[in-house]
Each structure stands twice: as structure tokens, then as C-alpha cells.
FIKE-102914 format. One record per residue (C-alpha): residue number from 1; residue in three letters; x, y, z. Coordinates in steps of 0.25 Angstrom, whole numbers, always signed. Layout:
<recs>
<k: NUM; r: ALA; X: X; Y: Y; Z: Z>
...
</recs>
This chain:
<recs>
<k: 1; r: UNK; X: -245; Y: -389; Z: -440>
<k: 2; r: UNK; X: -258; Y: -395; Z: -436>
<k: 3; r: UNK; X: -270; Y: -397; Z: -446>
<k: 4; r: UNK; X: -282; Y: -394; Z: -439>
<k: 5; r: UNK; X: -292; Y: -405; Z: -441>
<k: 6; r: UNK; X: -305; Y: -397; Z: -443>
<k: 7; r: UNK; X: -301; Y: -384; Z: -445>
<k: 8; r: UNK; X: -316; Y: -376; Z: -446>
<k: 9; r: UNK; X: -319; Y: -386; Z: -432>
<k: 10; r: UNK; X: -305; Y: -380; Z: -427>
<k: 11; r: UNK; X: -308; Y: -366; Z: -431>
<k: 12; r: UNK; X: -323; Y: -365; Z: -426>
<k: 13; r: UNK; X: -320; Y: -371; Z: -413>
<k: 14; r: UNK; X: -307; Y: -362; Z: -409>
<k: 15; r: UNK; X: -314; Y: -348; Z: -414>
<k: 16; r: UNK; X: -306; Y: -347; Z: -425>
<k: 17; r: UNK; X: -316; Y: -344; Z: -436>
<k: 18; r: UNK; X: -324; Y: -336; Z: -423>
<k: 19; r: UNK; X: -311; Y: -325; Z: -425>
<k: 20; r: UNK; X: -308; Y: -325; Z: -441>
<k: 21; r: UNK; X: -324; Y: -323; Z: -441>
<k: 22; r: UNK; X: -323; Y: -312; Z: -430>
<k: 23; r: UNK; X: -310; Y: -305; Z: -435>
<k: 24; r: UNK; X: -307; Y: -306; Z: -450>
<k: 25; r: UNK; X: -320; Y: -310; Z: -457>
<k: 26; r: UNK; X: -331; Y: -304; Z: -451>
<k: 27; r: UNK; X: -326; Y: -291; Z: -451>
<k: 28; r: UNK; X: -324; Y: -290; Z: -466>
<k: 29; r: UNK; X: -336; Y: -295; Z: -468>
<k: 30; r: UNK; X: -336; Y: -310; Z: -469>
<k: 31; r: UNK; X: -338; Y: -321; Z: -459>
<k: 32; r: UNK; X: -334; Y: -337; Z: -460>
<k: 33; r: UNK; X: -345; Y: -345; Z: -457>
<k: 34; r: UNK; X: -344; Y: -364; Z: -453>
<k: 35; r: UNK; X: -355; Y: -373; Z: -456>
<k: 36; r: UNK; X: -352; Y: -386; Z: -450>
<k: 37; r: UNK; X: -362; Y: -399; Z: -452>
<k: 38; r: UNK; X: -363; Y: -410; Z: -454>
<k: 39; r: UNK; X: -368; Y: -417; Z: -468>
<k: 40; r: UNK; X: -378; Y: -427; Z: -472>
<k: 41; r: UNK; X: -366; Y: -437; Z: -470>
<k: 42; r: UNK; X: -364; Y: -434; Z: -457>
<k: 43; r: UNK; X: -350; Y: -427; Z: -460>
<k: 44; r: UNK; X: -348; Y: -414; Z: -454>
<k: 45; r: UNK; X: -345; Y: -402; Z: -466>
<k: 46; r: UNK; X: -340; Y: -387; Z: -464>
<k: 47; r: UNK; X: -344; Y: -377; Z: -472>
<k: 48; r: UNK; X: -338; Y: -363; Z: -471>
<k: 49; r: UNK; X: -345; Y: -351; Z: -475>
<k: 50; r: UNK; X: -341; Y: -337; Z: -477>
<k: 51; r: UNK; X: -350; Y: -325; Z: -474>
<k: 52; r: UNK; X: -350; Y: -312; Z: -480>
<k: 53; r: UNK; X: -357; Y: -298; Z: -474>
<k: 54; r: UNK; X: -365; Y: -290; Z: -485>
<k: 55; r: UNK; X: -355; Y: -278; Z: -487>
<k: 56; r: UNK; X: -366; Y: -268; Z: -481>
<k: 57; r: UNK; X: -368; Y: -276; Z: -466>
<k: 58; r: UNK; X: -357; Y: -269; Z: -460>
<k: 59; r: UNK; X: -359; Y: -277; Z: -445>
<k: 60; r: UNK; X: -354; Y: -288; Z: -453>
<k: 61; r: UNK; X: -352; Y: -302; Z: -445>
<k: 62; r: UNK; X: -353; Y: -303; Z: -431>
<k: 63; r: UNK; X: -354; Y: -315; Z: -422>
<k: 64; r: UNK; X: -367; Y: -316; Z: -413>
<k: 65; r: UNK; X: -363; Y: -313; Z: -398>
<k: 66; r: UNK; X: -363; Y: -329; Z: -395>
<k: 67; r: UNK; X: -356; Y: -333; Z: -408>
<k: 68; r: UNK; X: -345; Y: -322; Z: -403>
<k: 69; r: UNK; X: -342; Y: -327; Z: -388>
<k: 70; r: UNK; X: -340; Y: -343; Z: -393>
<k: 71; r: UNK; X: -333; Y: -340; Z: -405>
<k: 72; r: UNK; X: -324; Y: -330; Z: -398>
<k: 73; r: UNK; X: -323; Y: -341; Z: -387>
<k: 74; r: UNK; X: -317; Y: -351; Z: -394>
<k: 75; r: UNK; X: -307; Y: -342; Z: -401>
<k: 76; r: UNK; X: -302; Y: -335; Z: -387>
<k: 77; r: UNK; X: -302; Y: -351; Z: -382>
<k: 78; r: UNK; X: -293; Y: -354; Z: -394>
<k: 79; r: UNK; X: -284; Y: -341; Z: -394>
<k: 80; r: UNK; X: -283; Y: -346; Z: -377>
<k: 81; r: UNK; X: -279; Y: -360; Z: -379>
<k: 82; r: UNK; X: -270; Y: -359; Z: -392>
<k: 83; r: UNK; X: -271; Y: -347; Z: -401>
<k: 84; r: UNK; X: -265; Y: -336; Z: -394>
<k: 85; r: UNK; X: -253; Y: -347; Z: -391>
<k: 86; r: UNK; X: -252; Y: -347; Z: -407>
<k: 87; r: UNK; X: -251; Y: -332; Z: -406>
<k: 88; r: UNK; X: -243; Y: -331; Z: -396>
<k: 89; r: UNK; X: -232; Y: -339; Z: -405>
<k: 90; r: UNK; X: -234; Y: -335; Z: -417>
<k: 91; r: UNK; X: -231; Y: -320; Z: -411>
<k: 92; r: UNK; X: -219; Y: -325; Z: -405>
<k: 93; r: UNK; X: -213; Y: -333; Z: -417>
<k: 94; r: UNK; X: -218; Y: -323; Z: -427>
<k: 95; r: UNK; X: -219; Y: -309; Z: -421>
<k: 96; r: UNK; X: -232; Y: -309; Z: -425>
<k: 97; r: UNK; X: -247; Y: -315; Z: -424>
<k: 98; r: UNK; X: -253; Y: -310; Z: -435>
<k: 99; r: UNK; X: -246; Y: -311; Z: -451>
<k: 100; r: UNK; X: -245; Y: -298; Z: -457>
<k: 101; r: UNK; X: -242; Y: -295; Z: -471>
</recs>
């Protein structure tokens, strides 16, 4: 295993939090929010947020058409240039992709 050096960086970059947003949180309501900046000292802080959607405001989140196209661009570059390889052999060593109960 490889411990990835700045994992918020790593996950902002590749579209992963792009995807969790767009498929597990903002349906239910919730979305996940990074604030990176620098401090007084010149060091660079992260702050994660989570969001949640007043129970009557049914639209719920969604992504501004801009937001959409580059977030989605970087998780179809990373599913091109290694995810869907990590798919492919965990299907074929484990039968499946996905963990079920």
C-alpha cells in the first residue's frame, strides 16, 4: 500500500469528491464542501465542511453546469487512466466491484 501524501489534494484533483458529492450525498440531501487557504503564517490549512438541504427543498444540491463538466472531467480522466483498471481487477480477483452485505 501507498499512503497518499495529501489525500484532500489527491481527491479534489482526480474528481473523487466530484462523484461522492454527485452519487451518494447529494441525493440524500447532504453535500461535502473543501476550503483550502492559506494562513496568516503562510501555511496552507483544509477545512472540510459538510452541507445539509432544509428537509422541505426537494431540488436539493446540484452542481452549476460549469462545476458539472470540470469536475466530471477529472473523474472520467482518472477512471481512463487508472480507475477503471482497479475495477477491472478487483472484478476479476473478487467476482465482484462493489461490497455487498
Amino acid at each position: 500500500m501507498e499512503k497518499i501524501k495529501d489525500p484532500v489534494e489527491f481527491l479534489l484533483e482526480n474528481g473523487l469528491i466530484f462523484e461522492f458529492n454527485r452519487l451518494v450525498l447529494h441525493p440524500i440531501g447532504l453535500a461535502l464542501e473543501v476550503d483550502i487557504r492559506d494562513n496568516d503564517e503562510g501555511k496552507t490549512e483544509t477545512f472540510l465542511q459538510l452541507w445539509r438541504c432544509p428537509d422541505d427543498d426537494t431540488d436539493g444540491f446540484l452542481y452549476p453546469s460549469e462545476s458539472f463538466n470540470v469536475g466530471h472531467q477529472k473523474y472520467s480522466k482518472y477512471m481512463t487512466n487508472l480507475g477503471n483498471q482497479r475495477l477491472k481487477l478487483r472484478s476479476d480477483k473478487l467476482g465482484f466491484v462493489i461490497q455487498e452485505k
